[in-house]
C-alpha positions as CSV (number, residue, x, y, z in Angstrom):
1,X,-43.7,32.5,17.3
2,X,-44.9,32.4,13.7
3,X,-48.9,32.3,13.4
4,X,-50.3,29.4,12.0
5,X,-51.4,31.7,8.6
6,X,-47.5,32.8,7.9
7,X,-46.7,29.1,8.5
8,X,-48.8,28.2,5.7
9,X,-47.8,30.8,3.5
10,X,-43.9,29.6,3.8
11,X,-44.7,26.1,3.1
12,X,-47.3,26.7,0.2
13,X,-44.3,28.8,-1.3
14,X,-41.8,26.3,-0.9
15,X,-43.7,23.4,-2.4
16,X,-44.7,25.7,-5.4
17,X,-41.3,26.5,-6.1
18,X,-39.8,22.7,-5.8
19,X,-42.4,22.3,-8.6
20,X,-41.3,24.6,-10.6
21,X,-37.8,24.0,-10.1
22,X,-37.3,20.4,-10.0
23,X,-38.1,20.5,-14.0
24,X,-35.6,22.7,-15.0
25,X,-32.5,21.4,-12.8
26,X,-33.2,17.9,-15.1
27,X,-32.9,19.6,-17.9
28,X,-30.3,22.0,-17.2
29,X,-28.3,19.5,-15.1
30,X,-27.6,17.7,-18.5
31,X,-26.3,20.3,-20.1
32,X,-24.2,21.7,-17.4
33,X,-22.7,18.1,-16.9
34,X,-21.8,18.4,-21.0
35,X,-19.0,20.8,-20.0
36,X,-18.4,20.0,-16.2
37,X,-14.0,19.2,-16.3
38,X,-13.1,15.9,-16.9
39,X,-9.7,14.8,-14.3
40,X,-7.2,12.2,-15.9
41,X,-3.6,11.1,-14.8
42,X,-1.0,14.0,-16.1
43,X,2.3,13.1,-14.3
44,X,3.9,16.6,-15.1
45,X,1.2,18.1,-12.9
46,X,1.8,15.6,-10.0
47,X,-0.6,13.1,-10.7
48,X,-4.1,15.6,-11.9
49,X,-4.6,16.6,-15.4
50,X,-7.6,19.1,-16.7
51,X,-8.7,19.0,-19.7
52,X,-12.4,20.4,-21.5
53,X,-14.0,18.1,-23.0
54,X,-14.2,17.9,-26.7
55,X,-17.1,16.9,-29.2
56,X,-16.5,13.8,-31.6
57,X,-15.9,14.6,-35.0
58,X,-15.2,12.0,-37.8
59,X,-12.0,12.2,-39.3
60,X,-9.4,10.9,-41.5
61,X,-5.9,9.6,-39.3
62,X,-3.7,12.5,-39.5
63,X,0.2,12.0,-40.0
64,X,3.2,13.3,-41.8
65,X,3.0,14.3,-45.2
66,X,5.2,12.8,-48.0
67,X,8.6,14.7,-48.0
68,X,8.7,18.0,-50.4
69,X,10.9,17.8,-53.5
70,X,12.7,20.9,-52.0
71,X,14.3,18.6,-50.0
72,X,15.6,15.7,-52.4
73,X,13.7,12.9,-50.7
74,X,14.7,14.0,-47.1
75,X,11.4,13.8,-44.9
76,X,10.5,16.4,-42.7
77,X,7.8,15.6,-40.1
78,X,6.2,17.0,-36.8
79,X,4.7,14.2,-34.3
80,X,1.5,15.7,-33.2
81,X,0.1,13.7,-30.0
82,X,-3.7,12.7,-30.2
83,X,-6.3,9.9,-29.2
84,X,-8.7,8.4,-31.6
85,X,-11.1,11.2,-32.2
86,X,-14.6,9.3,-31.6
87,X,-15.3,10.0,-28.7
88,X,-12.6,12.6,-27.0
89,X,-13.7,12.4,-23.1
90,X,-10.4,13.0,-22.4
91,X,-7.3,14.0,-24.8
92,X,-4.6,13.7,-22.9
93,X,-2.5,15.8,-25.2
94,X,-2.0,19.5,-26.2
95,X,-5.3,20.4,-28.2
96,X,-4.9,20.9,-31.9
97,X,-7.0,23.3,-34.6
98,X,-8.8,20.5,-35.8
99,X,-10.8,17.0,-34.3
100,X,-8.3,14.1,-35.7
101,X,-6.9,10.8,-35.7
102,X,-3.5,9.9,-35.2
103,X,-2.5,6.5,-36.4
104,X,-0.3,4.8,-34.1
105,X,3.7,4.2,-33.9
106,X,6.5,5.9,-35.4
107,X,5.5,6.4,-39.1
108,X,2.9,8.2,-39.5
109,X,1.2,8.6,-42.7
110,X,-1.5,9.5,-44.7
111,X,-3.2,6.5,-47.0
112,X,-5.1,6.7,-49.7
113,X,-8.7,5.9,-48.3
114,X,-8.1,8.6,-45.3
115,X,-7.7,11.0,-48.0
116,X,-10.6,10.0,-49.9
117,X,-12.9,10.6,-47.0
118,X,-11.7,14.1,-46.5
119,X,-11.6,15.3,-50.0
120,X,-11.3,18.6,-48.8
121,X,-7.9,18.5,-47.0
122,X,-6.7,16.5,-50.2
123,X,-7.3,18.9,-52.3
124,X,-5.8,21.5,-50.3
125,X,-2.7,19.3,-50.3
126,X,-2.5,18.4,-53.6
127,X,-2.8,21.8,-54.9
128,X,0.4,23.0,-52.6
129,X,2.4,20.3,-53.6
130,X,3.1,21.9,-56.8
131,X,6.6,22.9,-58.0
132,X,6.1,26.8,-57.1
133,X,6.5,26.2,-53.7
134,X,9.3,23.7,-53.6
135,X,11.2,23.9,-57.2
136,X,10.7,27.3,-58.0
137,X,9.3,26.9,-61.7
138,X,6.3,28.8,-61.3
139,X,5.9,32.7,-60.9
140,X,3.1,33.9,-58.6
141,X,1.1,36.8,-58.1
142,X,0.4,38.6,-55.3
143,X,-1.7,36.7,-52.5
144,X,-5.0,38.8,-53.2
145,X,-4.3,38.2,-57.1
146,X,-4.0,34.4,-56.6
147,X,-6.6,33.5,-53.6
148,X,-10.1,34.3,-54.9
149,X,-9.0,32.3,-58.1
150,X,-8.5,29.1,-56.5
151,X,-7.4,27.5,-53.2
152,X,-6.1,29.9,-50.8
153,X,-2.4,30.8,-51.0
154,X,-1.2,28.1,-48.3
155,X,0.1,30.0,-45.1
156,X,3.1,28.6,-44.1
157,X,4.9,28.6,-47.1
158,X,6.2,31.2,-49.1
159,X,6.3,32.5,-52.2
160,X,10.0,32.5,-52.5
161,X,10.6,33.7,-56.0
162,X,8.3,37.3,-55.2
163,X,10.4,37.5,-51.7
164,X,13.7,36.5,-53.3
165,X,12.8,39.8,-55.9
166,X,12.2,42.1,-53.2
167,X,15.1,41.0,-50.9
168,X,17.5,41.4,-53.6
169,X,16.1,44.5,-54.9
170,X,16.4,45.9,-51.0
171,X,20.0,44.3,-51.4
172,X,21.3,46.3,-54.0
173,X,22.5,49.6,-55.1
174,X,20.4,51.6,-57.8
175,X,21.3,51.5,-60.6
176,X,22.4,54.8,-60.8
177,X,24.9,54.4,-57.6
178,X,22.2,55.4,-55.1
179,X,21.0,53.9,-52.0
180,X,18.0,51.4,-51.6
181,X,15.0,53.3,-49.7
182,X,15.7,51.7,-46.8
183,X,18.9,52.7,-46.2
184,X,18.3,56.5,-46.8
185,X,15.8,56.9,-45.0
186,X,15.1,60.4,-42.7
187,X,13.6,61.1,-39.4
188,X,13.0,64.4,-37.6
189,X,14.9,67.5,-38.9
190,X,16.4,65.2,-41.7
191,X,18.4,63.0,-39.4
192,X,19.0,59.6,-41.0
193,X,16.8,56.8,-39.5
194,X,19.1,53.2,-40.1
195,X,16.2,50.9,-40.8
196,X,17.5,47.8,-42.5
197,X,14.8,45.3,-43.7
198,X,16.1,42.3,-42.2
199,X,16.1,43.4,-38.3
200,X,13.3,43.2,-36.1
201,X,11.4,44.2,-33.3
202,X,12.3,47.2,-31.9
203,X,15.6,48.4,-30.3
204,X,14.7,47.3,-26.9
205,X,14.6,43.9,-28.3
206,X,17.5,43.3,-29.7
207,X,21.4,44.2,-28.2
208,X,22.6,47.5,-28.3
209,X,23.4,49.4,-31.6
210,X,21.8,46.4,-33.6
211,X,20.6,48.7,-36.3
212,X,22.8,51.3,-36.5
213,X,25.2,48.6,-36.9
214,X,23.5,46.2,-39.5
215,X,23.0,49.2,-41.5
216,X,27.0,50.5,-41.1
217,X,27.9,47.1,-42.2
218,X,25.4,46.5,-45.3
219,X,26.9,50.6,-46.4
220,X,30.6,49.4,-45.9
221,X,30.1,45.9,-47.6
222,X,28.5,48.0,-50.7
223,X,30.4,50.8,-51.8
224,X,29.2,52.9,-54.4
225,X,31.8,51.6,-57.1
226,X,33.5,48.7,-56.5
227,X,36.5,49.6,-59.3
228,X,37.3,52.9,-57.8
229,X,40.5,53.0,-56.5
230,X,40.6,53.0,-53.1
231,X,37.9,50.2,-52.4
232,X,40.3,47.6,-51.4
233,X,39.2,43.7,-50.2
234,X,39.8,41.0,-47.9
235,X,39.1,37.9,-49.2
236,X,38.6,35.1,-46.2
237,X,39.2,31.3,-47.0
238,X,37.0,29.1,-44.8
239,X,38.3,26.4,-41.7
240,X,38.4,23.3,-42.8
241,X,35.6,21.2,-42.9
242,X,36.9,18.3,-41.3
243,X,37.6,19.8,-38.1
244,X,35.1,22.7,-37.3
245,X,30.9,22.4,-37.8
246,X,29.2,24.8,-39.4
247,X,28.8,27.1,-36.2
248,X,32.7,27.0,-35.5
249,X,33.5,27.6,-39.4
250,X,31.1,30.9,-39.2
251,X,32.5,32.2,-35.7
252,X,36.2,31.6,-37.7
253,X,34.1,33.9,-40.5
254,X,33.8,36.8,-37.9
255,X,37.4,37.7,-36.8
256,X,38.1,37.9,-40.9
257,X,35.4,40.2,-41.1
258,X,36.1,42.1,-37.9
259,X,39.8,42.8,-39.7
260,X,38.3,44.2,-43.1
261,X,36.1,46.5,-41.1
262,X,39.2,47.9,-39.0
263,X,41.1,48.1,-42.5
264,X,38.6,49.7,-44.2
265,X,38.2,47.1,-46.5
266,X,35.2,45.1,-48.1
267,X,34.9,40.9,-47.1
268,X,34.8,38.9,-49.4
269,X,34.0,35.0,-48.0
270,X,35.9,32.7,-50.5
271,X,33.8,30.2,-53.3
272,X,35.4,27.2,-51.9
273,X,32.5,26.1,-49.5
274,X,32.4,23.0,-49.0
275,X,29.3,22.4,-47.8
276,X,27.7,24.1,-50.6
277,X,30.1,21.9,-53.3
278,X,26.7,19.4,-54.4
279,X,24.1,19.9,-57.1
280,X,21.5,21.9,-55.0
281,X,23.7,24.8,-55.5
282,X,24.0,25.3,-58.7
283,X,25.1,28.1,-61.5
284,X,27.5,30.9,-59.5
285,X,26.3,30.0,-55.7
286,X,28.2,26.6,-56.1
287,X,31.1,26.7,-53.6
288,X,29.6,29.9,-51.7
289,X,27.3,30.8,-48.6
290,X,25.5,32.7,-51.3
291,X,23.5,29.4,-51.2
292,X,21.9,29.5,-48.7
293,X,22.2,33.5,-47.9
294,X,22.0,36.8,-49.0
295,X,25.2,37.4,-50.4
296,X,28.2,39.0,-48.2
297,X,28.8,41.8,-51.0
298,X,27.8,42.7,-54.4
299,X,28.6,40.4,-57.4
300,X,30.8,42.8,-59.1
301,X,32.8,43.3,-55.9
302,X,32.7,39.7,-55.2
303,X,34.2,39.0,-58.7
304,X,36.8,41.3,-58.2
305,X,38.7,40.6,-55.2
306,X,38.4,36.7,-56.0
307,X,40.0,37.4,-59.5
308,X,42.5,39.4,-57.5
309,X,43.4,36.7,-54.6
310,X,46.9,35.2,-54.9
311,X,48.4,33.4,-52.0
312,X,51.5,35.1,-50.4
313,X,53.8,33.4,-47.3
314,X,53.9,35.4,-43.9
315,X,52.9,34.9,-40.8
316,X,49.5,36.4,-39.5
317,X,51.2,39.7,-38.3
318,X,52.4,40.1,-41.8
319,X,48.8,39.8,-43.5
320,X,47.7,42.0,-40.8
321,X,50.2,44.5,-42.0
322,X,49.2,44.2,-45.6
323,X,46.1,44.5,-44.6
324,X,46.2,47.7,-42.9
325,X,48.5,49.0,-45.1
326,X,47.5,50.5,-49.0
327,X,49.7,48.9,-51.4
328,X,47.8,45.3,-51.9
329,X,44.5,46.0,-53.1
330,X,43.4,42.3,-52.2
331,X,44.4,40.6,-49.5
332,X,43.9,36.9,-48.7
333,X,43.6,35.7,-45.1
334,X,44.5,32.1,-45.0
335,X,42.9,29.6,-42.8
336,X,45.7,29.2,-40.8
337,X,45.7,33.5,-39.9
338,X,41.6,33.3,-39.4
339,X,42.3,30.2,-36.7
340,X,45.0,32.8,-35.2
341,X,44.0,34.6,-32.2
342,X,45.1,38.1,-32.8
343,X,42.8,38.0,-35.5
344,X,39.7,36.1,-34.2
345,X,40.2,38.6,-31.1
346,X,39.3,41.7,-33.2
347,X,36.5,43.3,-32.4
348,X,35.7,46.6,-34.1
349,X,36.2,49.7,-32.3
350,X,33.9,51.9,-34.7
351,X,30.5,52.1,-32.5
352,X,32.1,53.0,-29.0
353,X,31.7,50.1,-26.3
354,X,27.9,49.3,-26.4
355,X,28.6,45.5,-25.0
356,X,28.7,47.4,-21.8
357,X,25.0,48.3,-22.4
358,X,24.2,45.3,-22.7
359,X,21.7,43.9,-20.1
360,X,21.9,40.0,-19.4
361,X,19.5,37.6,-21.6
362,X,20.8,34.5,-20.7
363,X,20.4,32.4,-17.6
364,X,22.5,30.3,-16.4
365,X,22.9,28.0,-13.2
366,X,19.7,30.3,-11.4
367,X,21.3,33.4,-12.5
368,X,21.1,36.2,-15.2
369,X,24.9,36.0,-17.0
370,X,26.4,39.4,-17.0
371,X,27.4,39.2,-20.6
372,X,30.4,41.9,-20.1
373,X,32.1,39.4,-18.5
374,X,30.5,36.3,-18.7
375,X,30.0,33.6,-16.2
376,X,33.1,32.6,-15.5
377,X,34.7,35.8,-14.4
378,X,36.5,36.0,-18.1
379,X,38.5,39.0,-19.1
380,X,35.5,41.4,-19.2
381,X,38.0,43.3,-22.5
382,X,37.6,39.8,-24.5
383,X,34.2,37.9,-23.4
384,X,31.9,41.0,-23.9
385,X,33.2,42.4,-26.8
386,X,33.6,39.2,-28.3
387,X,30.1,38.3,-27.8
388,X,28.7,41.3,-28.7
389,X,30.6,41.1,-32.6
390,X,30.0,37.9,-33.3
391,X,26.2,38.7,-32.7
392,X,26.6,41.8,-34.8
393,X,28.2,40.1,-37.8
394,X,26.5,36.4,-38.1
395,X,23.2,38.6,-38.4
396,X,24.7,40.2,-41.2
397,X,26.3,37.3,-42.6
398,X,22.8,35.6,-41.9
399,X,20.6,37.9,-42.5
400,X,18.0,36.5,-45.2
401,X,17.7,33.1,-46.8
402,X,18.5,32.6,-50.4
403,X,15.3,31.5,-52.5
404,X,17.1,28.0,-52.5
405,X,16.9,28.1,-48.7
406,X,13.7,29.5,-48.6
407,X,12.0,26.9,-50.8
408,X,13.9,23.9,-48.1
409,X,12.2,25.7,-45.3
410,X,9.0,25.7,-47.0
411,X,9.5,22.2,-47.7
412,X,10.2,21.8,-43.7
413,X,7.3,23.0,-42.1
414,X,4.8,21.4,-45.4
415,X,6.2,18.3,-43.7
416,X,5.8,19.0,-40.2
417,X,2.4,20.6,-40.3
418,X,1.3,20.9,-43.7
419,X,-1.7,18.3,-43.2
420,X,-3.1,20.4,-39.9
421,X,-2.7,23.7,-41.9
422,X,-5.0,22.1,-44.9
423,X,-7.4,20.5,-42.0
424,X,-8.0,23.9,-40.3
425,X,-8.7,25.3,-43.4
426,X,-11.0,22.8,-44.6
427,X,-13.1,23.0,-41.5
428,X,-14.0,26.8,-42.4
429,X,-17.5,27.3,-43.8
430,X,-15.8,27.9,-46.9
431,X,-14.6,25.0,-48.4
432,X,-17.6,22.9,-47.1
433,X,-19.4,21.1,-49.8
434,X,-18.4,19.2,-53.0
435,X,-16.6,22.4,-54.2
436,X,-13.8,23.0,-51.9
437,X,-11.5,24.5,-54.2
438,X,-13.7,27.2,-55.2
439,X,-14.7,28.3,-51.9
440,X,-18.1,26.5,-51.5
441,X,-20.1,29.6,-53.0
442,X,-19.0,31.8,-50.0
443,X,-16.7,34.7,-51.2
444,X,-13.8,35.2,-48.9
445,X,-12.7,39.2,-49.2
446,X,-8.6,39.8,-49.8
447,X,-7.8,43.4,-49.4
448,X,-4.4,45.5,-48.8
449,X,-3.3,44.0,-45.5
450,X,-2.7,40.9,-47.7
451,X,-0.8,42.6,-50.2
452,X,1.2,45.0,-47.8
453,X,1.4,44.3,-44.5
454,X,0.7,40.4,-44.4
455,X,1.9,39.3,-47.0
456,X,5.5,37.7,-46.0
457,X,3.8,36.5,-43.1
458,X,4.2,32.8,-42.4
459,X,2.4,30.5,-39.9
460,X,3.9,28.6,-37.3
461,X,2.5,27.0,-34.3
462,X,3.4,29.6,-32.0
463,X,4.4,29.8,-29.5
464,X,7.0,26.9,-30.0
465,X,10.5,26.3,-27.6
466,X,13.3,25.4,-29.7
467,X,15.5,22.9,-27.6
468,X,18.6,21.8,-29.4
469,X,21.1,18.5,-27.8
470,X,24.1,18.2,-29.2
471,X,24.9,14.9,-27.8
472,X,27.4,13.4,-30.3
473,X,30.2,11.8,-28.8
474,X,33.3,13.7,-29.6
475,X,31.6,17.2,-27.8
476,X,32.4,15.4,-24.7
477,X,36.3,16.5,-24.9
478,X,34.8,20.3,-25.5
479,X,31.6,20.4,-23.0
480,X,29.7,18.8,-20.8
481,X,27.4,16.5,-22.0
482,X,23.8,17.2,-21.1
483,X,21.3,14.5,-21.0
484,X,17.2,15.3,-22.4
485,X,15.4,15.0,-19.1
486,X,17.2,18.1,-18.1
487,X,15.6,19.9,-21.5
488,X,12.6,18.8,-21.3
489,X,12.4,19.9,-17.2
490,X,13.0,23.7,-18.6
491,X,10.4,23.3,-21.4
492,X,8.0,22.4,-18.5
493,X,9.0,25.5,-16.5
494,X,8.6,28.1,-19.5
495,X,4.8,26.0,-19.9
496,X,4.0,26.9,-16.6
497,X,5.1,30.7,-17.6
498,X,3.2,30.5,-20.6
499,X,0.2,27.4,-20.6
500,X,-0.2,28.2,-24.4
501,X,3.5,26.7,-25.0
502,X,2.7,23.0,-26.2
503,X,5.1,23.1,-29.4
504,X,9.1,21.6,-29.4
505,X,11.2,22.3,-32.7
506,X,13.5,19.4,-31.5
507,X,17.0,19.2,-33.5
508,X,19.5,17.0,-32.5
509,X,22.4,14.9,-34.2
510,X,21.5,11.4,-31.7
511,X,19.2,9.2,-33.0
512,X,18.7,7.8,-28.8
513,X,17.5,11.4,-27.9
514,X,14.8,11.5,-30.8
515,X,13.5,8.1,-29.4
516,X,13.4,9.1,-25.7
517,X,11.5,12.3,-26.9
518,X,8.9,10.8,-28.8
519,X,8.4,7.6,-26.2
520,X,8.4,9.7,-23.0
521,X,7.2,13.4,-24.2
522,X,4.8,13.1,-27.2
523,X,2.0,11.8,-25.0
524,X,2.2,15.8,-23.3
525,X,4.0,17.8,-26.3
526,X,3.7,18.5,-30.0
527,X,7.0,17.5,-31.3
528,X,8.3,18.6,-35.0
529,X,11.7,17.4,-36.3
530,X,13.7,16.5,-39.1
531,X,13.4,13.0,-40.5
532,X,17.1,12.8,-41.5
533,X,19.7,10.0,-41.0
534,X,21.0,10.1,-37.6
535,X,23.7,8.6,-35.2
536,X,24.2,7.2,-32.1
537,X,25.2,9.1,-29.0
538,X,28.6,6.7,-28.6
539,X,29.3,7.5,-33.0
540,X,31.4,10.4,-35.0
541,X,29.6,12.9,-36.0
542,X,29.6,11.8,-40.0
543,X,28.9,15.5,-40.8
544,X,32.2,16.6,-39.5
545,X,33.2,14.9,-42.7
546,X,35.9,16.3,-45.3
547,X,33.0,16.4,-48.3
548,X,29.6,17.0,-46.7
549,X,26.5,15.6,-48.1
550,X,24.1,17.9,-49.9
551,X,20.9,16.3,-47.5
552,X,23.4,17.3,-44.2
553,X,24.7,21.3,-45.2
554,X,20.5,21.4,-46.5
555,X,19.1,20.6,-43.0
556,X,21.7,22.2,-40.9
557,X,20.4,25.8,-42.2
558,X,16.6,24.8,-41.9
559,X,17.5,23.6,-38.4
560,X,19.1,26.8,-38.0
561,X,16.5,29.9,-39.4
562,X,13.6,27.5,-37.7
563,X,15.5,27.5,-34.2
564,X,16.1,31.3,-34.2
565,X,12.9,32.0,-35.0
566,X,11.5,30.2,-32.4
567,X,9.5,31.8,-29.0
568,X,11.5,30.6,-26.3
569,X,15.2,28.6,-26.2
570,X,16.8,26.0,-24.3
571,X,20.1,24.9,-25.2
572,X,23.9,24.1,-24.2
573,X,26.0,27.4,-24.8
574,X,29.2,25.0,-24.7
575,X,28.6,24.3,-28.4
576,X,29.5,26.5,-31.3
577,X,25.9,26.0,-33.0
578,X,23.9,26.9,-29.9
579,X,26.1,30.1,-29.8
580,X,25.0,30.5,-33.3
581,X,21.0,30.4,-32.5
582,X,21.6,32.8,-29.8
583,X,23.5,35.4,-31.4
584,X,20.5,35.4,-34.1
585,X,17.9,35.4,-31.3
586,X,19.3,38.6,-29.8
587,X,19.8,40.2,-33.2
588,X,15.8,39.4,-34.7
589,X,14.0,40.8,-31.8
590,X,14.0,37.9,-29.4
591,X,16.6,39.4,-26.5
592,X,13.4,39.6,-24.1
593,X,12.4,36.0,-24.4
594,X,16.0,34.8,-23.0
595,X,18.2,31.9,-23.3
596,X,18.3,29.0,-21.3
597,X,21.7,27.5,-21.2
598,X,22.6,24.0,-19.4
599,X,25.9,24.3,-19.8
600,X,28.0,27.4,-20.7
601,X,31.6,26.5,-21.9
602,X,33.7,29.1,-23.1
């Protein structure tokens, strides 16, 4: 038993230490409470929702930004989910780079007194609206030039005339017949090293012989001398327009091209593209993918085999005769011979068989899909190889955006998240104070990674899913339909992989599955689209028209660079498009994220 002395001793120390104690739990108490977890409804996570709390900020309503001139009037916005900012206790939304408020309902915009209380952001705004971004008119410097000057070079658009330059530069013979420096480049003991510009990641991340291919391709497509006598063309008209989209008109594309490669001969795509016959495509690109892309071939090539085209009667076996014979130094493949199986069935022979080293990126129904045969048991000698060339040559045919193109995607994501860009900048310490545009007195340092090895990058709100429905009615008779519950119930399983995913680049023709996503999944995802004119799920598709419109061909290939640049994919590999976004996923370094496909018609 304790004595009555060590009894005292215990309780004297406890009572001194409740007094000392007691004190600092009040005032600590507070403070821990400030950051304790707040728990809300979240039905995606059965019922429980955690979220930190935020601090209040005022702040002007934040919306979508009037419509870029690049894209003729054509609106391009992102839906960003927030609650009114003062107080935020408990946002039951993705969390965004700045404290704002979102007005209400569908249109959200910007007004003139929400600007005026965030001058900053305004200025920001105003001073990227200008024409170099979106028309083109203005030359820039280089980013490190340009950003102590003024406002900061915005960074999610680009500078497309100084990219245009270099990509066409990298494009193009020397003038003295040589190669570009990428594509003479040497590795150990002077072995050539194929590096082309436009692929990357690194081998592992993209399907087999990706580079060695791009780069055999870019070397046949530009010979030397195009008026030396045994360069020889093809010249490949395009499928009609009012029976095949876009993606089934550019996998008709690839057997032509498959042909001129077994002939030896240079492809040339023919200037009667319809969807590049309107006023955006102007000068020599009218009529031509040169639009949107990197040309196929050189001008001077280009100009020869289309003054050389004459149409000739025979069947396909015949132009496949002329073709692989010497005597006709052009050949023209008619519509009627690219829809023909022998030659859509091609599939070069040059490069071995690596479609049997390919290793399955797609899922499918639970299950990896063993691309050398496909899910269906399909002939292993036509699914694979197929697969594997169509990949090969839509990424060259693909392979960088014209300035035109570039200056419609810049236009596209100013629209979808041009105001949260300028708000996260305006937060910095930088452009606090009355002079925002010059920095607020605090220098900001540019050096070389700006100029060398940053300089073409451009933000995004990574990591974003790209989910494409293709829901119009007459894809019915081609595929099954699927409906956007059973999207969105993938997106939630690659969120649960990845907690940071909170971004959807949503593009769909149906104007009913842009509703349902905005009224059932913008409360617990950031959603960016296209403001376009859209249809009905029971309507005809009006693209599939015989003339397209210049706003429809313009937002298909935003839709289309955005998607396959995207993190992660969900989509219906029944349709021709989707096809297209996954061939360009697994030939620009995104093999590894996969390719979830809901349905997988053949």
């Amino acid at each position: 038993m304790a004595s009555p002395c060590s009894r005292f001793w215990v309780l004297f120390s406890f009572t001194v230490s409740f007094f000392l104690l007691f004190p600092a739990v009040l005032f600590w108490g507070d403070k821990v409470s400030d950051h304790f977890l707040s728990v809300t409804s979240f039905p995606a996570l059965g019922g429980v929702q955690i979220m930190m709390e935020e601090p209040s900020k005022p702040c002007p309503p934040v919306a979508n930004v009037t419509a870029a001139p690049a894209l003729g009037g054509a609106k391009l916005m992102g839906e960003k989910p927030c609650e009114p900012c003062p107080p935020i206790p408990n946002v039951a939304a993705p969390a965004v780079p700045f404290s704002c408020t979102f007005a209400t309902g569908r249109e959200r915009k910007w007004t003139t007194e929400q600007l005026d209380a965030c001058p900053a952001v305004q200025a920001l705004l105003r001073a990227w609206n200008s024409s170099r971004f979106f028309d083109g008119g203005v030359g820039t410097g280089s980013r490190a030039q340009t950003a102590e000057k003024g406002p900061p070079l915005p960074p999610h658009l680009v500078d497309c005339d100084r990219v245009s330059r270099e990509e066409l530069s990298q494009d193009s013979r020397l003038s003295d017949g040589g190669l570009p420096d990428w594509a003479d480049q040497k590795g150990f003991a002077g072995h050539p090293v194929p590096d082309p510009f436009w692929v990357r990641g690194a081998d592992a991340d993209n399907i087999p012989l990706t580079r060695h291919v791009q780069q055999d391709l870019w070397l046949r497509q530009h010979p030397q001398d195009c008026n030396a006598s045994d360069v020889r063309f093809l010249v490949a008209e395009w499928a009609d327009t009012s029976t095949h989209g876009l993606g089934s008109q550019l996998h008709v594309l690839t057997g032509g091209f498959a042909l001129a490669v077994m002939t030896g001969r240079v492809l040339v795509v023919d200037n009667r593209f319809e969807r590049a016959m309107h006023e955006g495509c102007a000068g020599e690109s009218k009529g031509t993918l040169d639009c949107y892309v990197l040309p196929a071939t050189s001008k001077e090539c280009a100009a020869l085999a289309l003054a050389g085209k004459r149409h000739g009667a025979g069947s396909t076996a015949d132009l496949i005769a002329a073709a692989q014979g010497s005597e006709e130094r052009v050949v023209l493949l008619p519509e009627y011979a690219s829809m023909d199986h022998t030659v859509m069935d091609i599939v070069p022979d040059l490069w071995g068989e690596p479609w049997k080293l390919e290793r399955g990126s797609i899922e499918f129904e639970g299950k990896i899909v063993d691309e050398t045969v496909g899910p269906f048991d399909y002939a292993a000698k036509v699914f694979g190889p197929m697969n594997w060339w169509r990949a090969q040559a839509t990424r060259y045919l693909l392979r960088a955006p014209s300035a035109y193109l570039c200056r419609l995607m810049n236009g596209a994501r100013h629209d979808a998240f041009g105001v949260e860009v300028a708000a996260g900048l305006a937060e910095s310490v930088r452009f606090q104070g009355e002079h925002a545009l010059e920095g607020g007195g605090v220098r900001v340092a540019y050096g070389a990674l700006e100029q060398v090895l940053w300089k073409d990058d451009v933000f995004m709100p990574r990591p974003y899913i790209n989910v494409h429905v293709r829901h119009a009615y007459e894809k019915s008779g081609e595929m099954r339909i699927v409906d956007l519950p059973f999207f969105m119930e993938q997106a939630e399983r690659i969120r649960q992989h990845n907690p940071a995913v909170r971004t959807i680049w949503l593009s769909t023709e149906s104007q009913d599955i842009l509703d349902q996503a905005i009224s059932k999944y913008m409360p617990h995802w950031s959603l960016y689209y296209t403001k376009a004119e859209r249809i009905h799920s029971n309507e005809k598709d009006p693209w599939n028209t015989h003339t397209p419109a210049k706003a429809g061909s313009d937002l298909a290939f935003v839709n289309l660079f955005l998607a396959a640049d995207a993190d992660y994919f969900v989509g219906v590999l029944g349709s021709n498009w989707n096809r297209l976004i996954d061939e360009l996923r697994k030939t620009n370094g995104k093999r590894k994220a996969g390719y979830i496909a809901l349905n997988y018609e053949q």
